[in-house]
N, C-alpha and C positions, 0 to 999 in steps of 0.2 A: 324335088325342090325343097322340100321340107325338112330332109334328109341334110342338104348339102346348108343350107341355115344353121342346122342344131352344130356342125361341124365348123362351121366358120365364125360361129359363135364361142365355141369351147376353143378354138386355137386363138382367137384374138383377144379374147380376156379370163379363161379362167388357165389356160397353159402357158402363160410366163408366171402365173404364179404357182403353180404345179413344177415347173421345171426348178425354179430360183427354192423352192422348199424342198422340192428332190435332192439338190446339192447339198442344202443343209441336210439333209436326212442322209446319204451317203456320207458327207463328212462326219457327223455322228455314230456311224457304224464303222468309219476305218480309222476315225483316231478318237483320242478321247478329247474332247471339248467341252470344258465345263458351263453346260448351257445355263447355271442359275447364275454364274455370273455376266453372261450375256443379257441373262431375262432382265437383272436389277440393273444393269444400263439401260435398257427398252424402257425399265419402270420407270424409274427417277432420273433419266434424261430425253433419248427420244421423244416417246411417249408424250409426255407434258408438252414439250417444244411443238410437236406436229399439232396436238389439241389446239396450243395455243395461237400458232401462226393461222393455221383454219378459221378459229374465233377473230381471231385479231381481223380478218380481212373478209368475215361474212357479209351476205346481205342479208340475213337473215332478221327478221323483225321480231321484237320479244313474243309476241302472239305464235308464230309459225315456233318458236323455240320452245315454247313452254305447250305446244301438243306436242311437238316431238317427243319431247319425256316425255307425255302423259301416254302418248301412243306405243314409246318403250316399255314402260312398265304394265300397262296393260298387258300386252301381247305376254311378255314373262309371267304375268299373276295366270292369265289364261291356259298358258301350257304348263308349266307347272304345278296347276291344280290338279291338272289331268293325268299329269304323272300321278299326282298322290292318289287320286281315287282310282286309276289302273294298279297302281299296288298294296292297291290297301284291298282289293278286289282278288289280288291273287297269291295276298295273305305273302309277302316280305318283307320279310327279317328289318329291323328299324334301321341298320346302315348302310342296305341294299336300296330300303324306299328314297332313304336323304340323297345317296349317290343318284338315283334314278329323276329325282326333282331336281337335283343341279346342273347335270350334264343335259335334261330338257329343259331349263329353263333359261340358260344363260347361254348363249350362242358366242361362235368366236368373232365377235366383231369389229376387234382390232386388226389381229395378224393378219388375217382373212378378209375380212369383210369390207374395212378400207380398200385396200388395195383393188379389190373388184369391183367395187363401187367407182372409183376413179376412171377406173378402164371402158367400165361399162358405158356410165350414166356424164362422165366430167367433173366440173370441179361445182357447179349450182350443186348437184347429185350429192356431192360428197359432203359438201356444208351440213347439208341433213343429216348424213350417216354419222359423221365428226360428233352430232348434238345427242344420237341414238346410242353411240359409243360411248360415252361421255357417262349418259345417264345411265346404263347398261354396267359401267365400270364401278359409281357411287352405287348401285343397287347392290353389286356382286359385293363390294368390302364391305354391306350392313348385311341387308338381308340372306343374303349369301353366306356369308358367316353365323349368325344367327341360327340360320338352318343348318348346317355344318356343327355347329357346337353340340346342339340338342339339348340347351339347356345350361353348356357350362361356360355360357359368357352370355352375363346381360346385354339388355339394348342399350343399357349407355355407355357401359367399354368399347361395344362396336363404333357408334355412334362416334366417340372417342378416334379412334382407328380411322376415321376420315381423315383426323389433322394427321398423318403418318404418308396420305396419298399424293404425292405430288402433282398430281395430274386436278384436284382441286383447285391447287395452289394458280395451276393456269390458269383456266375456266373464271374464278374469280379475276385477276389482274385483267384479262381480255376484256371481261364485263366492264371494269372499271377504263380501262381505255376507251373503248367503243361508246361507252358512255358519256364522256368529259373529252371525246374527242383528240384523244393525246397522240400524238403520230411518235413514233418510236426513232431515237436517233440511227443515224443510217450504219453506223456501226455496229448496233445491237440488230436493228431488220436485219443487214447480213449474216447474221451469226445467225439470229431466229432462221432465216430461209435457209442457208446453208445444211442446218443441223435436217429441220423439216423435211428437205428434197432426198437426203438418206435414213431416214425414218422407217418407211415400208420395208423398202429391202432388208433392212438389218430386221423388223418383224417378222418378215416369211420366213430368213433364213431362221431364226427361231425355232419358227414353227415346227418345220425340220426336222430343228437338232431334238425338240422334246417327242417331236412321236417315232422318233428312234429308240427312247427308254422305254418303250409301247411294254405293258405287262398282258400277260392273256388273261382272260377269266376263262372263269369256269361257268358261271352266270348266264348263260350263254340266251335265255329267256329274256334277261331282265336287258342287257345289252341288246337286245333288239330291237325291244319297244323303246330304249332309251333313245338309240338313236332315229330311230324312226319315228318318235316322237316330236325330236327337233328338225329331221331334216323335210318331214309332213306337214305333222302339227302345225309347224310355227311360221311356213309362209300359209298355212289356211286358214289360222288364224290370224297374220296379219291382214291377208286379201277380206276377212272378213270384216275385221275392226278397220278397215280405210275406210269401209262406205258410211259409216259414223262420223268418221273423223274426218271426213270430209277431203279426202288426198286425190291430187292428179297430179300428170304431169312428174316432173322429176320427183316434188314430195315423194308420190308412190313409190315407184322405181325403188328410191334410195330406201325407203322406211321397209318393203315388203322383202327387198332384197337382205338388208340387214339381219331382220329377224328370220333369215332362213337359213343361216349361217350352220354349220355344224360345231357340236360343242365345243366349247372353250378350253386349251391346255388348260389356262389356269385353273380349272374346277380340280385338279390331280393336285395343285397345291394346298385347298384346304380336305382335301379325302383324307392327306399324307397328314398335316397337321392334326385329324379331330376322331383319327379313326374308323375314316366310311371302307367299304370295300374298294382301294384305291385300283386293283387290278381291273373291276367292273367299268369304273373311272376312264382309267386311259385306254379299257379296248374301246370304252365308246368314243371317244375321242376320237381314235386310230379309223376305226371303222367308218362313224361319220364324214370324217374329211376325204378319204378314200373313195365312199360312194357319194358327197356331195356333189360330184362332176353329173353326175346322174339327174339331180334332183336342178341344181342349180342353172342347166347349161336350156332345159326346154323351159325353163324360169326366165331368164334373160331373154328369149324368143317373145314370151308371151306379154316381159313387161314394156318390151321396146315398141311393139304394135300400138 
């Protein structure tokens, strides 16, 4: 019985996103397709558009918004500390430990995490996730970076580096709509929803195309614990930080699932840029999402009960 659950649960929400990310990853391995120009469309058009049509049409109330982040960044200060003090413990190398605190601290909560969220939990569910993403995405361009640099970029160039993220730019406008009550001419709704409804897909296929560039490490220790630290760690410590925070119902769902996400391509974009061990990077990447089915699929069992 219990058996035949875990199986109809992994083919009804997390195998259309496995299969539509499979094609992206085959088609990454038989032609070349240049996935960073795909990514800066996800970035600076998808991306913001799906933030923002979500925002624009929450129920969400500022109180239930404003634990979300607090609940996002919690659960990342949590496992990410943990990385440091497991590597600080087993004595690595300074661009082994940054890589090991970013790939556990920052889960993929866009490409990934979205889309299972939707399938799982609905669109209440997703409202939450969309606020977790959100804040998950402003944490990664600061603090994310800052750890990444290791020094060689202040916190107010980072800081700076927000006005660069489009997906701000929504987040703000939405607020101010939802605010002042402005309904959007039906022209521009259509385009928002249009863009919005092919959003996901064009994120998984993403997904795909970058853990096709999968580099191996040699690390092969510290890539354990990394991923095993996100794909553990970070729903035990969300299941833990809900009872604080006071979550049921979809809240949970969406928030516990979110942060169990396996790590983020994007952490391979600042490895690349600042020097970390980028091969450590994307096998945990690689690896994580691979055996996320694992972790995720009796996760969705337990949060649906």
């Amino acid at each position: 019985m219990f058996i035949n659950e875990l199986l109809t649960t992994f083919a009804d929400n997390l195998l259309p996103i496995l299969l539509i990310g499979g094609a992206g990853f085959l088609l990454g391995k038989s032609l070349y397709v240049e996935s960073r120009a795909l990514g800066r469309v996800v970035f600076y058009i998808f991306s913001p558009i799906l933030v923002f049509d979500l925002l624009v049409n929450t129920k969400l109330d500022s109180a239930q918004i404003f634990t979300t982040m607090g609940f996002s960044i919690s659960v990342a200060c949590m496992v990410g500390s943990l990385a440091f003090v497991v590597g600080k413990m087993l004595g690595f190398e300074r661009p082994t430990l940054m890589a090991m605190i970013l790939t556990s601290a920052f889960g993929n909560t866009g490409n990934y995490g979205l889309p299972l969220v939707s399938f799982a939990f609905g669109k209440d569910a997703l409202a939450f996730a969309t606020i977790y993403f959100v804040t998950n995405s402003i944490m990664f361009n600061t603090v994310g970076v800052l750890i990444a640099s290791l020094g060689h970029m202040d916190f107010k160039t980072a800081v700076l580096g927000l006005f660069k993220v489009p997906t701000v730019y929504a987040v703000t406008v939405a607020a101010l709509l939802n605010r002042f009550q402005i309904v959007l001419p039906l022209p521009l709704a259509r385009t928002v929803d249009l863009a919005s409804n092919g959003s996901i897909p064009v994120m998984i296929v993403l997904l795909g195309l970058e853990l096709s560039r999968v580099q191996w490490s040699h690390s092969f220790r510290a890539m354990g614990l990394s991923a095993a630290l996100r794909l553990l760690g970070g729903p035990a410590a969300a299941l833990l930080l809900a009872i604080p925070f006071g979550w049921h119902g979809v809240a949970r769902q969406a928030n516990v699932l979110e942060a169990s996400m396996p790590a983020a391509v994007t952490n391979t974009v600042l490895a690349t840029e600042y020097g970390l061990d980028t091969s450590l990077v994307t096998a945990t990447v690689f690896i994580g999402t691979i055996l996320s089915p694992l972790t995720l699929t009796p996760l969705l069992v337990y949060l649906s009960r």
